[in-house]
N, C-alpha and C positions, 0 to 999 in steps of 0.2 A: 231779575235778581231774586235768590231766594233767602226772605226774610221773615218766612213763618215755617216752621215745620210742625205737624200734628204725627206723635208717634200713639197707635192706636193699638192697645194693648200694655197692660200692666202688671206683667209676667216678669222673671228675670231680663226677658233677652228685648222687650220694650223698655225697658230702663236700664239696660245697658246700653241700647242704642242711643237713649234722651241724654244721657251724661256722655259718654263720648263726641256726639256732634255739639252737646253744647259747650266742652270744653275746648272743642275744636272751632266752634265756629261763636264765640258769646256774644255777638252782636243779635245772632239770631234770636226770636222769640220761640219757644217751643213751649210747644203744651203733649201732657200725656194722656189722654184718653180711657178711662178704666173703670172696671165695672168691679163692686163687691159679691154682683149675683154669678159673675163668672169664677168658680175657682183656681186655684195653681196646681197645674199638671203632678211636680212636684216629685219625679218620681227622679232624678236626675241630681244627687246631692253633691256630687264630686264635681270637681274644676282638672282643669291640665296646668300645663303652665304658661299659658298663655292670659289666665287670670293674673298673672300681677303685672304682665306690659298693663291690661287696662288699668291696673291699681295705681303701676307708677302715673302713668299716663294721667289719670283723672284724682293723680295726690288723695291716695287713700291708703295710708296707715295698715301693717298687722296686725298691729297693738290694738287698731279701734276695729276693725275687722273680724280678730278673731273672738275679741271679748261681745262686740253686738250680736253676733250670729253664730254663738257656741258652735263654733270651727274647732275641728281639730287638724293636726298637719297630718298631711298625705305623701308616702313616700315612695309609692307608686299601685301598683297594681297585683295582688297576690292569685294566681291562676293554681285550683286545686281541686286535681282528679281530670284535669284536661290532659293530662300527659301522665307516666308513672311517676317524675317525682312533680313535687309544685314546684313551679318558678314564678317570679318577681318581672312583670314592664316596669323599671325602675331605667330612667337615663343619668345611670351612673357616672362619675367621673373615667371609666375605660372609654368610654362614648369617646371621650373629648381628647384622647390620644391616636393625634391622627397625623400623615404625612400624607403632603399634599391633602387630598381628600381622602384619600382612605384609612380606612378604618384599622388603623393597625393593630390598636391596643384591642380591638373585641378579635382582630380576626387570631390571635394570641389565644386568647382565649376559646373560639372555635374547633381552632386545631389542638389543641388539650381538651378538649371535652371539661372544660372548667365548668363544676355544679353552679348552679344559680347564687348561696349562699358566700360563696368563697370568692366572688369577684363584688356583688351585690355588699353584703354586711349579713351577718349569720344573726346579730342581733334584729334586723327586720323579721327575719323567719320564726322569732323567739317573743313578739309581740312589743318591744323593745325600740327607742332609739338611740343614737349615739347624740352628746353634746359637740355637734359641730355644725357646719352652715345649717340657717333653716332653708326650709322647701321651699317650692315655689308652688305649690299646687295645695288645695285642703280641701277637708268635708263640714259643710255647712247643716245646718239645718231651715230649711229649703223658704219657711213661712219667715224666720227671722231675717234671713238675707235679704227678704223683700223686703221688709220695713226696711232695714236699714238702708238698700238700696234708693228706697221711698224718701226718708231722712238727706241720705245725701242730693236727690233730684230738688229738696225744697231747698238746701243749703247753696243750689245755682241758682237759683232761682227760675225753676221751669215750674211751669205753670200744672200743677194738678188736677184736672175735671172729672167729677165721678158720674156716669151716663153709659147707656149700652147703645153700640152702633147697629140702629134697625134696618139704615137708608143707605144709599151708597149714590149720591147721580154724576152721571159720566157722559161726558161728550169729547167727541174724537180723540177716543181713549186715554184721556186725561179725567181723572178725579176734579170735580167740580165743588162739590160741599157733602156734609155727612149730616145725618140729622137736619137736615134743611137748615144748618143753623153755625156750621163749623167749616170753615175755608181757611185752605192751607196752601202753600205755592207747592210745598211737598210732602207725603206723605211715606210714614215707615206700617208698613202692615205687622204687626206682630200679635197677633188673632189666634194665635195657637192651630190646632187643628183645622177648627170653621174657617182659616183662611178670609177675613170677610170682605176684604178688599181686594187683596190679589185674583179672589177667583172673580170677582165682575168685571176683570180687565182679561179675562181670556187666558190666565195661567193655565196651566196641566201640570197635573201627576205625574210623573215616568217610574213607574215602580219597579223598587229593585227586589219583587217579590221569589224572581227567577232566579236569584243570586241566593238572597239571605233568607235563611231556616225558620225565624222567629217570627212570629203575627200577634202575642201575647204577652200581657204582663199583668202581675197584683206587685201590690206593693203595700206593704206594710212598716206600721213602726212596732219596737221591744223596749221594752226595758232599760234604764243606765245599767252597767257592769262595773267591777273594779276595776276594771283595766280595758284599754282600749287598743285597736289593734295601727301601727302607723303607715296603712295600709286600706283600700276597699278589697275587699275581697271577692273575690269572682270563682262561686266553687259550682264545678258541673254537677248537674242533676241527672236524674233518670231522660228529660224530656226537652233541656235546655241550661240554663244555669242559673244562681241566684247570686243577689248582691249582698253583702253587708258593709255598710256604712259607719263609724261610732262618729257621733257628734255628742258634745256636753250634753247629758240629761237623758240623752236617750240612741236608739242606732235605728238608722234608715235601713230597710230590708225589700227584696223583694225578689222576684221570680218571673223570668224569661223566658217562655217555651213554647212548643208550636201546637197548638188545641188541636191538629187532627191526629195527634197522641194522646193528651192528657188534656182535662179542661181547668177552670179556675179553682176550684174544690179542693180536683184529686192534687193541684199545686200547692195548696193549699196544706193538705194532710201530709203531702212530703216535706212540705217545710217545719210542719210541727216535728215531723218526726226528727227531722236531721236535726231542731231545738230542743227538742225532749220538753216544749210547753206549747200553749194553744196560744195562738193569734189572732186577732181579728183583720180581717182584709181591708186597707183603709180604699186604696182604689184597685179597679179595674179597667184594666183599657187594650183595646182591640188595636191593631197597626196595622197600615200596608207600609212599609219601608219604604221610602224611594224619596226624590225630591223633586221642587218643581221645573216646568223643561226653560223659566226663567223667573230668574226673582225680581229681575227690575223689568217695569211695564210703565210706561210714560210719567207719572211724576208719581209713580210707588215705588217702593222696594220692598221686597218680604223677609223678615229677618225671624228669625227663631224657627219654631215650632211650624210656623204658617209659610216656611220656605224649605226644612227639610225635617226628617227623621229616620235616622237610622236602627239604633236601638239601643240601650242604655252603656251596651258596654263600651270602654277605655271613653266613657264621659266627652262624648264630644259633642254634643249640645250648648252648653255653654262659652265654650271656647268657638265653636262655627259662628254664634252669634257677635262674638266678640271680632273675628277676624271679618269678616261678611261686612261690621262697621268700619273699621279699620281701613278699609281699600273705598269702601263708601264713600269716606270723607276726602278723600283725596281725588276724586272726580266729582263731585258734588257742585260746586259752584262753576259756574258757566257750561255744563254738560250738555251734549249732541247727541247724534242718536251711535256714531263711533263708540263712545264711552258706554252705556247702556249695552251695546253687542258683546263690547269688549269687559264688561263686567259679568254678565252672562254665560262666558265664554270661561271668566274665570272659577264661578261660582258651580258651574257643571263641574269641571276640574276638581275644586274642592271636595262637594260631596262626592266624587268618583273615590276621591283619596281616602277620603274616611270608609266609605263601602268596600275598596278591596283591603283597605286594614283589618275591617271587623270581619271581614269573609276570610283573611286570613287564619284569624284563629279554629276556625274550625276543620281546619286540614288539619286532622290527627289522625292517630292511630285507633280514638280509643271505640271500643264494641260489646259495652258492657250492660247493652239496654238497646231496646227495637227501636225508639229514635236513633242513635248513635253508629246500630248495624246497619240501616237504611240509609244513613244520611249520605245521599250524594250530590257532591255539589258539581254546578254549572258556572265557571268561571270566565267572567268578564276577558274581553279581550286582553286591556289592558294589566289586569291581572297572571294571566295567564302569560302573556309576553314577559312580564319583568322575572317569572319565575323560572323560565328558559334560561335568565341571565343570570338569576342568581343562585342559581344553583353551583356553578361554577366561580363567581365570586359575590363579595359583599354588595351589595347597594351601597350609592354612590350621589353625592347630592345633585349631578346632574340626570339623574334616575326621576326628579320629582320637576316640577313646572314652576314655582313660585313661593314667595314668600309666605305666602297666604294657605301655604295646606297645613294640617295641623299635624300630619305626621309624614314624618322623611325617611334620611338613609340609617337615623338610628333605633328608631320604634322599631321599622320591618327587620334589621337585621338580629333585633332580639328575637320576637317570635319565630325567624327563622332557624334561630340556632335553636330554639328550645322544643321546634317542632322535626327537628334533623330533617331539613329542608335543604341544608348547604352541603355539596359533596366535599367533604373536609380534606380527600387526598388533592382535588384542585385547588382547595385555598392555599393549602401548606405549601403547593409549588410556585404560587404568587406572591406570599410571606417569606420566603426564604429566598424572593431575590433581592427583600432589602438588605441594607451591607449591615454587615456585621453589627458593625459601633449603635447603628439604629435600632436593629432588631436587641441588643443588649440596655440599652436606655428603656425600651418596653418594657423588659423584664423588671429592669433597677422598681418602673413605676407602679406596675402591676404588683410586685413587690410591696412598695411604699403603700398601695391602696388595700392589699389584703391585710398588712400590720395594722392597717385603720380600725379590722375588725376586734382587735388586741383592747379598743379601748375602754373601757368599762362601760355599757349599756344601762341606760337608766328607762323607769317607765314613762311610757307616754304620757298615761294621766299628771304624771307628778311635772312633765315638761309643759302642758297646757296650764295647769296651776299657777306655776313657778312664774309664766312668759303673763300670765295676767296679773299678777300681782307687780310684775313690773319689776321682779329680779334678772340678773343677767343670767340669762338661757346659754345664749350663743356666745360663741367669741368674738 
């Protein structure tokens, strides 16, 4: 029976894991593991939407959320100078017009070569939101969300230890004690980087350095602004791309590129220059992309940083640690070594999905810089197969494997359309064999969803304000 769990590491995705299993399992004792000499990677300030299943899931509030950890909402993803015009990963309400499984309402839109604004909201593109449902996704400020995270871990009553793990003893590849002094039936590795459990049970690396462009990052904080954008933004560089974040008080920033172009400095000076002010670099950090060739090893599991990383964009770091627990807890008590294969098996799958999503984006056109005329990529099989199929038509939700990947048939078929990836004379022959009355009910909606952009746009800041003061935001 497992009646103690030690989760080792006090990172986001170590305290996403300690509140998940203990709301999942609260008979269990769990203790968190955590060191103040260690710092927070921190470079990763966005969520997807798979952050508020954990919210509902572990009964955590917007209201107390976004006012703890000066959030602001996220309306998706703003992609600018990766193509000639910018578009928006936003999973719009056209997403969710679909017969049988397909995608009707986007492929509508496909075949019209519908701009990004005109199906999206023109007010996103204008720095603006509309008063109508909130997101499901936000930008945190990364040191805040830990405490709070911290706050809620003492409110279950899990047990906080502050200590750094030196020792690790293992026999027949089971974790035995840490510190000569800490016994647990299981363990969750979330060690960041140093790995410090997972790698003395025999993990490996599989790097996806063949795939993905990027080995570099700085990341810096700016300044508050008057206004904020309800969006991260993801604008291409000479050498890679850079993030901007707005969270209350201040915006998380940083810079993506591959050093056998540019190093951290000359990144550095391109970011001044595209801000027209000087920064200081708060970190820097080196990657090999890839993940490991298994997260679960006899009574560990590696969750976060110390199981994969791919690289900051479309934010799925926090969300992998969130579903990674998710499937955890559902094999967890009376588990074989079937279960263990079979999470492994799913867990390769996941980070597959996330590395040909983010290798997706960089099938463009553009060649406006000796990174960008060089860049040629080496496309995973799996990759490379679905795009034989979708070139001819939309992705399809039996296109993906499981509940558990963090992006399906509607993420890819946006960056498909917005990289003209889709041959649009085959979809239009696929779309015009739905009957009439159906393909006219699209239009009615697609209709009803562009009048949405008709409705007065108000600022973001003034919507964060308004939502903590505890006025009616939303309807």
């Amino acid at each position: 029976m497992i009646k103690k769990i030690g989760v080792i590491g006090g990172g986001t995705s170590g305290l996403i894991a300690a509140l998940i299993l203990k709301t999942r399992f609260p008979k269990c004792k769990i203790d968190v593991i955590r060191s103040d000499k260690i710092g927070i990677i921190g470079v990763g300030e966005g969520s997807t939407e798979h952050w508020m299943e954990f919210c509902a899931f572990c009964e955590i509030t917007r209201e107390e959320l976004v006012k703890a950890t000066n959030a602001t909402f996220k309306y998706g993803v703003m992609f600018d100078g990766w193509t000639k015009e910018k578009y928006m990963h936003n999973v719009n309400p056209i997403m969710f017009i679909k017969y049988g499984q397909y995608l009707g309402g986007y492929a509508n839109v496909c075949i019209n070569k519908t701009k990004s604004p005109d199906y999206i909201g023109s007010a996103y593109f204008k720095n603006k939101v509309y008063r109508t449902q909130p997101p499901n996704q936000f930008h945190f400020d990364t040191f805040k969300l830990n405490d709070f995270l911290l706050a809620k871990c003492k409110e279950k009553n899990i047990n906080l230890i502050e200590d750094e793990i030196s020792k690790v003893d293992i026999k027949n590849n089971q974790i035995q004690s840490l510190n000569n002094k800490y016994s647990y039936d299981f363990y969750i590795d979330s060690t960041g980087f140093k790995k410090v459990l997972i790698s003395k049970l025999g993990a490996k690396w599989n790097s996806h350095a063949k795939y993905l462009p990027m080995n570099e990052a700085i990341a810096f904080p700016t300044p508050d602004t008057d206004e904020y954008s309800p969006f991260t933004l993801a604008k291409a560089m000479t050498s890679g791309w850079m993030w901007r974040i707005p969270t209350q008080g201040r915006w998380g920033n940083g810079y993506v590129f591959n050093n056998n172009y540019i190093n951290a400095e000359q990144a550095k000076k391109e970011c001044e220059d595209y801000l027209g002010f000087k920064i200081k670099i708060g970190k820097n950090i080196k990657f090999n992309a890839g993940a490991l060739d298994r997260a679960w090893i006899g009574n560990c599991v590696a969750i976060g940083l110390s199981s994969s990383f791919i690289e900051p964009l479309e934010a799925s770091s926090i969300g992998t640690s969130i579903q990674q627990t998710f499937f955890l807890m559902h094999l967890l008590i009376n588990y074989e070594q079937a279960d263990i294969d079979f999470y492994n098996k799913k867990f390769q799958l996941m980070t597959e999905n996330i590395r040909d999503f983010v290798l997706l984006h960089y099938i463009t056109d553009k060649k406006d810089s000796l990174f960008w005329k060089e860049l040629k990529l080496n496309l995973p099989k799996s990759l490379a197969n679905n795009l034989k199929k979708w070139k001819y038509r939309l992705p399809l939700e039996e296109d993906f494997a499981g509940k558990y990947f963090l992006f399906n048939e509607s993420n890819f078929g946006i960056i498909l359309k917005e990289l003209n990836l889709i041959n649009t004379s085959a979809l239009k022959k696929e779309y015009n064999m739905l009957a009439k009355n159906i393909r006219l009910e699209i239009e009615t909606r697609l209709k009803r969803i562009k009048d949405t952009s008709l409705l007065i746009p108000v600022s973001h800041k003034r919507i964060i304000k308004d939502f903590i003061e505890g006025k009616k935001v939303f309807p």
